[in-house]
N, C-alpha and C positions, 0 to 999 in steps of 0.2 A: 504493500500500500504506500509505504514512505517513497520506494521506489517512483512508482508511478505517478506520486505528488511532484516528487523534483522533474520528471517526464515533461509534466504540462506546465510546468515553471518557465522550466527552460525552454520550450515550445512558445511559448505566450511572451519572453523575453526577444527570444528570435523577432516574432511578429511587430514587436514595437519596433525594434531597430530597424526593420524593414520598412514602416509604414513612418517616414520622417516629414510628413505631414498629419496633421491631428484629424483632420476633414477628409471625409469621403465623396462630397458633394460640394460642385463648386460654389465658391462663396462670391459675389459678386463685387467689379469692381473698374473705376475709369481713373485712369493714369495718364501720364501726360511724360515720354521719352523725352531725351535729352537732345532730339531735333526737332521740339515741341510738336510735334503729332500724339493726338488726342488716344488712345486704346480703349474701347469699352466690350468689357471681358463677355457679359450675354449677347450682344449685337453678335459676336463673332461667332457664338456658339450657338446663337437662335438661327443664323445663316447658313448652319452645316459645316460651321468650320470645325475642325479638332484644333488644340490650343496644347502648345508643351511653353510650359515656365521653367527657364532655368533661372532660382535661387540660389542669390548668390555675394558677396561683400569683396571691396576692393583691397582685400590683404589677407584672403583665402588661399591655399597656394595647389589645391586642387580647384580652386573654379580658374587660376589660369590656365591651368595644365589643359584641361576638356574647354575652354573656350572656342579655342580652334576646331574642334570636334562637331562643335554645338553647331559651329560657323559654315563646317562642312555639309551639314544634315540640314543646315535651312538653308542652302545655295542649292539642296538636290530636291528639296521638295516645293521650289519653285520663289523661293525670297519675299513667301507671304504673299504671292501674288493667287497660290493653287486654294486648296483645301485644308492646309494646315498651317497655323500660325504661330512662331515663334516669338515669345517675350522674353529679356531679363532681366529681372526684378529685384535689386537691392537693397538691400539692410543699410544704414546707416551713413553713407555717401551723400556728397552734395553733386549736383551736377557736371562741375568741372573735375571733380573726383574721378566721376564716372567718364566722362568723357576722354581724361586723361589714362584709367583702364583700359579703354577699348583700343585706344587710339595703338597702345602699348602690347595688347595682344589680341591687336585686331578683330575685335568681336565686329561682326557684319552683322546680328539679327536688331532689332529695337533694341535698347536697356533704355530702364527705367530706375532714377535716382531713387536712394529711402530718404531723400529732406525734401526737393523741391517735385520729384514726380511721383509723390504718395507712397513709395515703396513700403517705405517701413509700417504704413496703416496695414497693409496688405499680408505684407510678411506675418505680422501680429493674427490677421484675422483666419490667415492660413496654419499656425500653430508651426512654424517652421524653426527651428531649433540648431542643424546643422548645413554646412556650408560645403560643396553648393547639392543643395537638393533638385532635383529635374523632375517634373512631373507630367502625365497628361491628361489631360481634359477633353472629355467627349461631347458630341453637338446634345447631349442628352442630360447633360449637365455633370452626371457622373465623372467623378476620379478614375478611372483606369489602373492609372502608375500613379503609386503615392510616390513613389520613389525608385528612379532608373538607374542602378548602377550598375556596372561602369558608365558617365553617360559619353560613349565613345559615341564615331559616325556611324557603324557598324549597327552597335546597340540600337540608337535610336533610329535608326535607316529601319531595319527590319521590324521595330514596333511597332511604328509607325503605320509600315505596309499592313501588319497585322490587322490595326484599327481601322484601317481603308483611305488609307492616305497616298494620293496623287503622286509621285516624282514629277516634276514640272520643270521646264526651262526657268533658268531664273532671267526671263528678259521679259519686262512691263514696261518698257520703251518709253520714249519722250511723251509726253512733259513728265513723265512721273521719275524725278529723279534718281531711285534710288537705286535702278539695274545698271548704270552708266554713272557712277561714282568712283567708280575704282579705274573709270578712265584717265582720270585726271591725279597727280602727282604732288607732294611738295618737292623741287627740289634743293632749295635752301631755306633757312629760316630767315624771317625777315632782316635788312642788313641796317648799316649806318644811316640811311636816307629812308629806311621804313617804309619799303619796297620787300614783298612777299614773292617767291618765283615761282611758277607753276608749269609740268610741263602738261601738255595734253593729248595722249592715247589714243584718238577718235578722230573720225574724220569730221565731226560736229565740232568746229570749236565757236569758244566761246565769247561774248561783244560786251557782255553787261556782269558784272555782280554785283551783291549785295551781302554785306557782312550783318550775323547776326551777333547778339553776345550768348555766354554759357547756358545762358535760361531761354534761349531764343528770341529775343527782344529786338526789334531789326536799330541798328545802327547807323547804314549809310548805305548807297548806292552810287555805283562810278562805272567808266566804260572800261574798258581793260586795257592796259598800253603795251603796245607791242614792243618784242624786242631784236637783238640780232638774230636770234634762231629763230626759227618758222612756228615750230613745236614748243615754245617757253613762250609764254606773258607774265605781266607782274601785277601786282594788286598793290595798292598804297593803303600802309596803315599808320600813316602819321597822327598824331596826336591822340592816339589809342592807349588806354595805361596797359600794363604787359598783363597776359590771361589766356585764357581758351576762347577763341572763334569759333563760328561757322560764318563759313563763306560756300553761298550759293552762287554758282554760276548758270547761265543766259545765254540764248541762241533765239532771236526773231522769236522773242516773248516766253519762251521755252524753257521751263528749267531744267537744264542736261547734267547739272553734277552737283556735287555735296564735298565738302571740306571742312575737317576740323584742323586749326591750325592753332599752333602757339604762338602768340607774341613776347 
């Protein structure tokens, strides 16, 4: 009998460290990413989407490790454009925190700060405790995966499929800027004259930008000035105090790219 008590102990111990969300049913919620695009977590899910959150804090040194992972698994299942939709959702970050993480191990899906883009309401409402936790979310409202580990490309590629999720091109084309981002380059940081250089990828380049700040607050708008190379233009950011940008760039009213940039 003593036996079998420790049996379902350690069975029922198993099950918590597995389920590293306290919820089984999604809990609802509208957040605001750190390129001020709004998310509203039943909209996605009342429209047939499946939803994976990877939870996550910028001084985890597993959510670096699987970020690229994560980054792989929502470039294959279409960049948010198909049937599955990728968020990540932080604990206790401010925006330029987070911006400054991505930028750093290149997370391509949304993140979402825990100060200015509600994370941390979320995190709390979700009972999430260790870092980074992955999850997913059914058009049905149900949890699925309380918790995906490893959450490799692998991993969540095939759970994915599991659940009935698309592999999708990641190309949503102009004006939607965000498949054609990674056309565009820094390649230096701004200099003595507070000139930013960009090179550009694409046969689309670009006429117009406009800088936004950390929180997305728009700044200013200017043409772009050309330089001795064909493929480099420069941006001016004179009289800007030093921080984290977004600089949106412009083509015949179009917005073709996305850049976060240090000053």
């Amino acid at each position: 009998m003593k036996k079998l008590l420790v049996f379902f102990l350690l069975l029922f111990a198993l099950c918590e460290l597995k389920a590293q969300t306290s919820v089984d049913t999604a809990v609802h919620f509208v957040v605001t990413d750190v390129d001020g695009t709004t998310h509203n977590l039943f909209d996605y899910l009342d429209s047939g989407k499946i939803v994976v959150i990877d939870f996550f804090t910028t001084t985890c040194g597993p959510c670096t490790e699987y970020v690229p992972e994560i980054s792989s698994s929502f470039s294959h299942f279409g960049c948010n454009s198909g049937n599955v939709i990728f968020l990540g959702i932080n604990w206790g970050a401010s925006n330029e925190e987070v911006i400054e993480f991505g930028n750093l191990y290149n997370a391509k899906y949304p993140e979402i700060s825990g100060q200015e883009g509600n994370g941390n309401h979320v995190v709390s409402d979700y009972g999430v405790l260790s870092y980074p936790t992955v999850i997913l979310i059914l058009p049905d409202h149900s949890i699925a995966e309380q918790y995906i580990w490893p959450p490799s490309a692998a991993t969540l590629d095939s759970l994915i499929l599991l659940y009935g999720g698309h592999p999708t091109d990641c190309t949503v084309g102009i004006p939607d800027f965000q498949s054609v981002q990674n056309h565009f380059e820094i390649v230096s940081q701004p200099d003595q004259a507070q000139n930013a250089f960009i090179r550009c990828n694409h046969s689309i380049h670009p006429q117009y930008a406009e800088i936004y700040s950390s929180t997305s607050a728009f700044i200013s708008g200017s043409q772009i000035s050309e330089t001795e190379k064909p493929d480099v233009f420069s941006i001016k950011l004179t009289g800007l105090p030093h921080g984290l940008y977004i600089i949106k760039l412009f083509s015949e009213n179009a917005c073709i790219g996305s850049l976060k940039l240090m000053h």
